[in-house]
C-alpha positions as CSV (number, residue, x, y, z in Angstrom):
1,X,27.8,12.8,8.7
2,X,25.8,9.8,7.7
3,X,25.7,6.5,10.1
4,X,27.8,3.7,8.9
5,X,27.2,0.4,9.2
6,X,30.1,-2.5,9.8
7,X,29.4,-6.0,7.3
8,X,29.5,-8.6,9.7
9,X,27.0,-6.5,12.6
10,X,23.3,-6.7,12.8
11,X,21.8,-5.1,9.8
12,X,20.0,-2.6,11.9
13,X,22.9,-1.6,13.7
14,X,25.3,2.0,12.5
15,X,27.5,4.0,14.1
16,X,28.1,7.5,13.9
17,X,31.6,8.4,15.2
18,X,33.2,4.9,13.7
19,X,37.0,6.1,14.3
20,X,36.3,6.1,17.8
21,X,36.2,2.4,17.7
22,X,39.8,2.2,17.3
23,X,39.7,3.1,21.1
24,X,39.1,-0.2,21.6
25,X,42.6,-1.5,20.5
26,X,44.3,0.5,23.2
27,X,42.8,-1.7,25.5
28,X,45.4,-4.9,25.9
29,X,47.8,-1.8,26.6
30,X,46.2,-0.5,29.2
31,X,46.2,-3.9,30.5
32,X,49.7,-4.5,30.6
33,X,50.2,-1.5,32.0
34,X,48.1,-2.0,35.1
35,X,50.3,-5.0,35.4
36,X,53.5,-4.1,34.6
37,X,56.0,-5.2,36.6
38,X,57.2,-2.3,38.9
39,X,58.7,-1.7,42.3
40,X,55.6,-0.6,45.1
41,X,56.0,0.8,48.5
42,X,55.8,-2.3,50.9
43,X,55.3,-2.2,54.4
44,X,57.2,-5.1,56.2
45,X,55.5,-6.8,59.0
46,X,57.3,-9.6,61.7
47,X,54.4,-12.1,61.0
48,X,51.4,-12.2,58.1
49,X,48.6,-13.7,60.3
50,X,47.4,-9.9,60.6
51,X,47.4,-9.5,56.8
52,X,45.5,-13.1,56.1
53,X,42.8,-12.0,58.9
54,X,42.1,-8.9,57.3
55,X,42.1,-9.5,53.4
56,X,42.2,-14.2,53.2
57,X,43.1,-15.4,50.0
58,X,39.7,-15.6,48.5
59,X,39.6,-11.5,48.4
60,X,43.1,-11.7,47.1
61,X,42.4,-13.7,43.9
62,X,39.1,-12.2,43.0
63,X,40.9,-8.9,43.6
64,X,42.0,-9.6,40.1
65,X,38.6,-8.2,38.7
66,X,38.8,-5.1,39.3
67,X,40.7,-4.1,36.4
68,X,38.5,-5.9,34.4
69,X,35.6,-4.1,35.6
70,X,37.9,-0.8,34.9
71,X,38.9,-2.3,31.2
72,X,34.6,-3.1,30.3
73,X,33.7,0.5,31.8
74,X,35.9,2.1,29.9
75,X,35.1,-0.3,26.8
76,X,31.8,1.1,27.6
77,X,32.6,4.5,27.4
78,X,34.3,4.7,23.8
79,X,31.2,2.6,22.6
80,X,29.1,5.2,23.6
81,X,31.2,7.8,22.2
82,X,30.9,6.6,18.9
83,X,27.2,6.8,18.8
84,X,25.8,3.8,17.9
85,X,22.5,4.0,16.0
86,X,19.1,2.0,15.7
87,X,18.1,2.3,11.9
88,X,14.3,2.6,11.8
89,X,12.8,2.2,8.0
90,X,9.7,2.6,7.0
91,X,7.5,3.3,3.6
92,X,4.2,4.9,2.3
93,X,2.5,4.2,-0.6
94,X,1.6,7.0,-2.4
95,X,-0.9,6.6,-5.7
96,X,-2.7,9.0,-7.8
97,X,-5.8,6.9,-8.0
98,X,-8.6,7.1,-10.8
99,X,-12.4,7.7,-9.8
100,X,-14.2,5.3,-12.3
101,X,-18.2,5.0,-12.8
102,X,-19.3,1.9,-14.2
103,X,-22.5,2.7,-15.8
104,X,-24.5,-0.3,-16.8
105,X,-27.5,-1.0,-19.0
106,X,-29.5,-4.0,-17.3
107,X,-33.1,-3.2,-19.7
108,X,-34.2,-6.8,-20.5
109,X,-32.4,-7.0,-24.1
110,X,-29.5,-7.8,-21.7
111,X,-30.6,-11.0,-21.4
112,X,-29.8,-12.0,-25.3
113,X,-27.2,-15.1,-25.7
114,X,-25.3,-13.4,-28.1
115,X,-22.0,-12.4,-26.5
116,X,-21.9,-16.0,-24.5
117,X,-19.2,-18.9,-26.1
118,X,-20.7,-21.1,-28.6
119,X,-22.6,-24.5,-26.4
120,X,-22.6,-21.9,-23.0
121,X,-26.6,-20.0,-22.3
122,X,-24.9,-16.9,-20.8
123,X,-26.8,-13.7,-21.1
124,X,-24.9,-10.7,-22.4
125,X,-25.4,-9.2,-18.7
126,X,-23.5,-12.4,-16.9
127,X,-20.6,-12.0,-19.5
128,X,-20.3,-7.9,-18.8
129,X,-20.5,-9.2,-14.8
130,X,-17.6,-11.4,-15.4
131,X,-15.4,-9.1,-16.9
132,X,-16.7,-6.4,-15.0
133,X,-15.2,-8.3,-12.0
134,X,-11.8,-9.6,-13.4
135,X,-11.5,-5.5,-14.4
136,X,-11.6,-4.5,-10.6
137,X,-9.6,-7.2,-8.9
138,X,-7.8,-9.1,-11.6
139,X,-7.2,-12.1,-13.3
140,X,-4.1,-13.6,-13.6
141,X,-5.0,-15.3,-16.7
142,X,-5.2,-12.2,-18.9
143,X,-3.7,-8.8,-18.7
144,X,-6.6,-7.3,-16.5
145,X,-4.1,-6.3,-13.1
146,X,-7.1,-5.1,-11.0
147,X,-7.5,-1.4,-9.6
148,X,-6.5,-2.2,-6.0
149,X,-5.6,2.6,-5.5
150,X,-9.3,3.4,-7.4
151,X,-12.6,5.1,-6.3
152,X,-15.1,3.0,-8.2
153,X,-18.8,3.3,-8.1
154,X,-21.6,1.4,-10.1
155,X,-24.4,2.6,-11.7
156,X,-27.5,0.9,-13.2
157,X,-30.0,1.7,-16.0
158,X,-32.9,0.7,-17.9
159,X,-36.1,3.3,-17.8
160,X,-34.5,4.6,-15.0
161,X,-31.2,5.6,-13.6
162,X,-30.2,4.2,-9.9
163,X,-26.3,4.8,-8.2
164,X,-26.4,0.9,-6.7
165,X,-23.1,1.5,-5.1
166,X,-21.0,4.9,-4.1
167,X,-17.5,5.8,-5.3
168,X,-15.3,3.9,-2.6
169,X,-12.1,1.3,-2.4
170,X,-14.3,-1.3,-0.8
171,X,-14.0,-3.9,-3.2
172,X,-16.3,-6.5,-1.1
173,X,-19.2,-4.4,-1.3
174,X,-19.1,-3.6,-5.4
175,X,-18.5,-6.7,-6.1
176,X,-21.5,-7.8,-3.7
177,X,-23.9,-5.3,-5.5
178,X,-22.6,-7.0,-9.1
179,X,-23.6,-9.8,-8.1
180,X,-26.9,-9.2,-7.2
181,X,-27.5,-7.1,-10.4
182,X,-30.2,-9.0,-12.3
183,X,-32.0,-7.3,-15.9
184,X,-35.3,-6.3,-16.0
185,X,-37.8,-8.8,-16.4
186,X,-40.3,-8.1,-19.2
187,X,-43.0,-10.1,-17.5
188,X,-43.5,-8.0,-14.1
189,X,-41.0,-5.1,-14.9
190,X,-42.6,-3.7,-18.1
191,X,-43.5,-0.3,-16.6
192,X,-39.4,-0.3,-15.8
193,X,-38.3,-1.8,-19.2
194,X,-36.1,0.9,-21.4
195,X,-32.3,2.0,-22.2
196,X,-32.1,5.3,-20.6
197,X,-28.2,6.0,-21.7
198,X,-28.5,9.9,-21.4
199,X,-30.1,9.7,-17.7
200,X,-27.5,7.1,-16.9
201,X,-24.3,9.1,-17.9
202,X,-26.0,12.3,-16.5
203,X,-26.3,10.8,-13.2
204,X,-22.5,9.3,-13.3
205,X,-21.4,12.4,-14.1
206,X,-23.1,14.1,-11.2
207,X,-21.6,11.5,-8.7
208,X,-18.2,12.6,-9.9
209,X,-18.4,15.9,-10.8
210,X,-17.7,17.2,-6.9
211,X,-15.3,14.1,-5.9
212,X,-13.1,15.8,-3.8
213,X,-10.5,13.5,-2.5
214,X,-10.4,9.8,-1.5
215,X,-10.3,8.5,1.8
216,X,-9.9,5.5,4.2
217,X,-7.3,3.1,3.8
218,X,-4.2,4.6,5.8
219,X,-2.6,5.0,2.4
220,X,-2.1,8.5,0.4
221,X,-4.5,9.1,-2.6
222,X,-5.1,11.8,-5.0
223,X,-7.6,11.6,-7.3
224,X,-5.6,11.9,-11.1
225,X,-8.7,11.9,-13.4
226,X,-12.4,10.8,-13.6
227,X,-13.8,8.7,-16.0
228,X,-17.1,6.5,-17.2
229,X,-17.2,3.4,-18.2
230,X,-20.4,3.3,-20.0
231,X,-21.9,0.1,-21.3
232,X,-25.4,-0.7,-23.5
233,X,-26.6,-2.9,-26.0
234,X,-29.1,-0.7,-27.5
235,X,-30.2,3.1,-28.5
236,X,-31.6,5.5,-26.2
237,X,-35.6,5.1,-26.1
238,X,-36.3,7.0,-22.6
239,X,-35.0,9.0,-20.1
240,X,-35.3,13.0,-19.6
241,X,-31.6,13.6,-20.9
242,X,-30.2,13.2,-24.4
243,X,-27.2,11.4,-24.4
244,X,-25.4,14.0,-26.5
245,X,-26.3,16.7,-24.1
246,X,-25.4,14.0,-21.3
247,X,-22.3,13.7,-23.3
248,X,-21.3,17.7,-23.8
249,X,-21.8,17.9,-19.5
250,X,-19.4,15.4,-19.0
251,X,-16.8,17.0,-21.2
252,X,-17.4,20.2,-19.3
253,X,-16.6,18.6,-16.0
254,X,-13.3,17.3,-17.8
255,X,-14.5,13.6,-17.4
256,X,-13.6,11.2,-20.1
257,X,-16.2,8.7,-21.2
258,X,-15.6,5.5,-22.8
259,X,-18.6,3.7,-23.6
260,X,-18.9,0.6,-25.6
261,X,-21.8,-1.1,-27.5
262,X,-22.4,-4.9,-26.4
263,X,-24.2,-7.4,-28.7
264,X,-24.6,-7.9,-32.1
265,X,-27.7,-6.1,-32.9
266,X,-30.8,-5.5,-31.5
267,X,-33.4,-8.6,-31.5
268,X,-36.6,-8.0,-33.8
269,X,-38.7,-11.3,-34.0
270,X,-36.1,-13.8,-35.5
271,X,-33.8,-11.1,-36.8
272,X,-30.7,-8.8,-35.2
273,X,-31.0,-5.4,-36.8
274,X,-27.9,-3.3,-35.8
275,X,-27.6,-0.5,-33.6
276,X,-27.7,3.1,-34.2
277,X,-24.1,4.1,-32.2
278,X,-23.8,7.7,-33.7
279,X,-24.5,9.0,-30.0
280,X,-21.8,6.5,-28.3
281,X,-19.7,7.6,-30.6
282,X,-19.7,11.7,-30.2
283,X,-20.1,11.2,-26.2
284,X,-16.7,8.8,-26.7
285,X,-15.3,11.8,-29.2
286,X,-16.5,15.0,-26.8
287,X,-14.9,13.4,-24.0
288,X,-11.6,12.6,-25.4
289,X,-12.4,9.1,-24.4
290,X,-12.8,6.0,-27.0
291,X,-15.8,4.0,-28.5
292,X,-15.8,0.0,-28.7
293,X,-17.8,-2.1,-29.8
294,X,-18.1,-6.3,-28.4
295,X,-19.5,-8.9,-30.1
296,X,-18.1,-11.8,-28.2
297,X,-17.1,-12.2,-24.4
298,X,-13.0,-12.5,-25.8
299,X,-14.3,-8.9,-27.4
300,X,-15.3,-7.4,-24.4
301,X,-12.3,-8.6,-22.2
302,X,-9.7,-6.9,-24.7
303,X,-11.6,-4.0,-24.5
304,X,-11.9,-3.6,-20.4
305,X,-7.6,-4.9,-20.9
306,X,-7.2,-1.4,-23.3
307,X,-9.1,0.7,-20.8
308,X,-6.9,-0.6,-18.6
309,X,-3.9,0.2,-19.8
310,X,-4.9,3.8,-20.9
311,X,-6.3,4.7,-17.5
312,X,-3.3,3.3,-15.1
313,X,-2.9,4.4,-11.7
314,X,0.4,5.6,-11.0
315,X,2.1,4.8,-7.8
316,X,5.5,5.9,-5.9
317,X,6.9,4.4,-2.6
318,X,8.6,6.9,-0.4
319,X,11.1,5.4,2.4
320,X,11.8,7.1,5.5
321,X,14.3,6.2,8.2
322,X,14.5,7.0,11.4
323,X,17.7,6.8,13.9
324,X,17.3,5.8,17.8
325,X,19.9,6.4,19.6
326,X,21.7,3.9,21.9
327,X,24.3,5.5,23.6
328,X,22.2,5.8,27.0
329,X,22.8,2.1,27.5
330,X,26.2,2.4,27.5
331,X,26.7,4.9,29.5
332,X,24.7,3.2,31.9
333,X,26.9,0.5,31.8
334,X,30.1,2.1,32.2
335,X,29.3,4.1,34.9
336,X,27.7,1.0,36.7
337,X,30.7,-1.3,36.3
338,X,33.1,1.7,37.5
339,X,30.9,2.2,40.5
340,X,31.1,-1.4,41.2
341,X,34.8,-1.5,40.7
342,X,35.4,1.8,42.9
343,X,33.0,-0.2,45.4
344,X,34.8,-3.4,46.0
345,X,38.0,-1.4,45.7
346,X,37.4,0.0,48.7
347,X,35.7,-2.4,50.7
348,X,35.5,-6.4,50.1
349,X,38.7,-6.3,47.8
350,X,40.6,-3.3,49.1
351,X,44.1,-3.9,49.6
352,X,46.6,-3.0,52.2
353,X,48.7,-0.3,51.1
């Protein structure tokens, strides 16, 4: 039988034997029975001045307690009886997270104008940072919600592939790492100058090829699919891995790519010649994942808002309630105010028969 709880009482407060309650209303009979009028065996005596040394007047009015004390004990008693209960109500959030791998081109072509508003000199690489940032935490001013339940890791490349930051939930530190990311500088770099896209999906696809479970935050995850986020401006000109063959080990570890092409060509003295995206485009089709293309930073936000909503986390509360049990306490006090009645009963307030 579930606990029911009265309208009116403390919202944490049920009872599990309710009818018991209607003890209670017996209790102004009980009274008038104690003090019904009725005839009691008397014992005469030639003068009182015995009686008032032995009981006074004081003892005599306050004798009037004692069925009080007998009326709250046994008040006490069916209170216990009925059972009341403490509700205790907690939740757990439970969420089948996403592991997502930002992989990121930073070769010096990232520092082209193109994708920046017109009057604005932001490089292609502080636009991607922007949205890259309003895709993990949100932005209340377009549909991006954040991935608050996701495992997500960052990855850089130019010549060379480097994992900057592990697959984790702490937000602080990715976002830390983003903004330190700076492109390579042709001046001093050169020897680390490239677009290594086959190296750079290889290597996201080895961090999340063994990803187990996720961990840390008190919370409940399981890990409900893994995906790469791959973004370049350019063709592959380096690296040890092809990005097709890159492409064909992702699909074999079941991890969905979506990669997307940034800019609006590739500069060549005064002139943009476009992009050769034939390999974006079979990794994205292998995968089972998607290819976009951005030529503006309004472009690039609507994509990040589709991936988005095609990768959601889903997430269930559970509830669980707990009953303490209170009876103790009123037991406690009904046996303490009859063993205070029976107590003055027979001493202080005893009465003579």
């Amino acid at each position: 039988m579930s606990p029911v709880h009265f309208s009116g009482t403390p919202e944490w407060l049920y009872w599990r034997y309710p009818w018991v309650l209607a003890g209670l209303l017996l209790l102004p009979a009980l009274w008038w029975f104690w003090h019904r009028p009725s005839r009691r065996p008397v014992i005469r005596f030639t003068t009182l001045t015995i009686v008032r040394e032995v009981g006074g007047s004081v003892a005599a009015r306050l004798r009037r307690i004692l069925p009080v004390l007998r009326l709250a004990a046994l008040a006490c008693l069916i209170v216990a009886v009925a059972r009341p209960q403490q509700a205790d109500q907690t939740s757990r959030t439970f969420a089948e997270g996403i592991a997502i791998q930002m992989a990121v081109d930073v070769s010096s072509s990232m520092n082209d104008t193109d994708l920046a508003p017109r009057g604005r000199q932001r490089t292609r690489l502080d636009i991607v940072k922007d949205v890259f940032r309003e895709f993990v935490v949100g932005n209340p001013d377009s549909d991006l919600q954040g991935r608050p339940n996701d495992l997500i890791g960052m990855i850089r490349f130019a010549r060379y592939a480097d994992s900057v930051c592990p697959l984790a939930l702490d937000r602080d530190s990715l976002l830390e790492i983003l903004e330190q990311t700076r492109t390579i500088n042709p001046n001093w770099q050169r020897q680390e100058d490239g677009t290594a896209i086959g190296d750079g999906l290889a290597l996201a696809v080895e961090r999340l090829k063994d990803l187990k479970r996720t961990s840390g935050t008190g919370e409940q995850h399981t890990i409900k699919s893994k995906i790469v986020v791959l973004l370049t401006d350019g063709q592959n000109n380096m690296g040890i891995v092809e990005p097709r063959q890159a492409g064909e080990l992702a699909a074999l570890h079941n991890i969905k790519v979506y990669t997307i092409l940034a800019g609006t060509g590739e500069r060549s003295g005064f002139f943009l010649r476009p992009i050769d995206d034939s390999d974006l485009r079979h990794i994205a089709t292998v995968t089972k994942g998607k290819f976009f293309k951005a030529d503006s930073a309004d472009a690039l936000r609507e994509i990040y808002e589709e991936i988005d909503t095609l990768e959601r986390t889903r997430t269930e509360e559970r509830s669980f309630e707990r009953w303490g049990d209170l009876t103790l306490g009123w037991l406690v006090a009904a046996f303490g105010l009859l063993a205070l009645q029976t107590l003055l009963a027979a001493t202080w307030l005893r009465k003579i028969p």
